[in-house]
N, C-alpha and C positions, 0 to 999 in steps of 0.2 A: 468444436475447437475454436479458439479467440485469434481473433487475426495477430498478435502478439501471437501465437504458438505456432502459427501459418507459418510467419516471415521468419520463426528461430526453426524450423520444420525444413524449410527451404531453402535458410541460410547454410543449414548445414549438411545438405543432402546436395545442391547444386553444386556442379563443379565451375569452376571461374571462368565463363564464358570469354571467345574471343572476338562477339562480335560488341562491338563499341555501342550498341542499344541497350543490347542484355545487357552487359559488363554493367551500363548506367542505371539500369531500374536494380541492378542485385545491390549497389551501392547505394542507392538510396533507401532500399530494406533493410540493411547492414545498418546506418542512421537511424532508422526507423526505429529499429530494434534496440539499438545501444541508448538515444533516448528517453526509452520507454524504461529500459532498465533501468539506466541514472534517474529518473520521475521515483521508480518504484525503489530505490536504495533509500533518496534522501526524505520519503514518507516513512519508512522502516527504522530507519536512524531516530527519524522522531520521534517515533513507538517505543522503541526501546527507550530513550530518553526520559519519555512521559513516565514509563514503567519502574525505570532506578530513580527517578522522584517520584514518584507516588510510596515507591517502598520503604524511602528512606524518610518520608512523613510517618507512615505508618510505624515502623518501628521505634522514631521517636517520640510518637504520641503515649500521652501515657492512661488516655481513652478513650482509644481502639474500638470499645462499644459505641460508644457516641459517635466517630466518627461513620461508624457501617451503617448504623440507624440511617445516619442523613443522608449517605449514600444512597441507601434503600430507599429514604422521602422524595430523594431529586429522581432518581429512575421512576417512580411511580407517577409522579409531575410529571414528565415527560413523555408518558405513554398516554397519562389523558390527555394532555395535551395534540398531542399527535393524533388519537384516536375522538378527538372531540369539532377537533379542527378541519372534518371530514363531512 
């Protein structure tokens, strides 16, 4: 388990302490957490973003073969790359 699963594990299994130590580390996981989540929303937003233009290139192209080719060319650069640079 990822410490992101720990602090949402704990966040929601702890009851709200009354001593003013705990109370302060569950608040700072409570942060922790909610951070981590807003991080991982506005990566996701991206994603999807990239995704409704990507599609919307693709369907106005009007060849689609061509562009998957080079698709295909640049993934292929990029793995010898990766696998050369080793």
């Amino acid at each position: 388990m990822n410490e992101l699963s720990e602090l949402l594990v704990s966040s929601t299994t702890d009851t709200i302490s009354a001593q003013p130590i705990k109370l302060s580390e569950q608040l700072l996981d409570n942060a922790t957490v909610q951070s981590e989540l807003e991080r991982r929303k506005i990566i996701l937003d991206q994603l999807h973003s990239n995704i409704e233009t990507l599609k919307k290139i693709m369907n106005n192209s009007p060849d689609l073969d061509s562009i998957k080719g080079n698709y295909i060319d640049f993934r292929k650069r990029l793995l010898y790359l990766h696998f050369s640079s080793r």
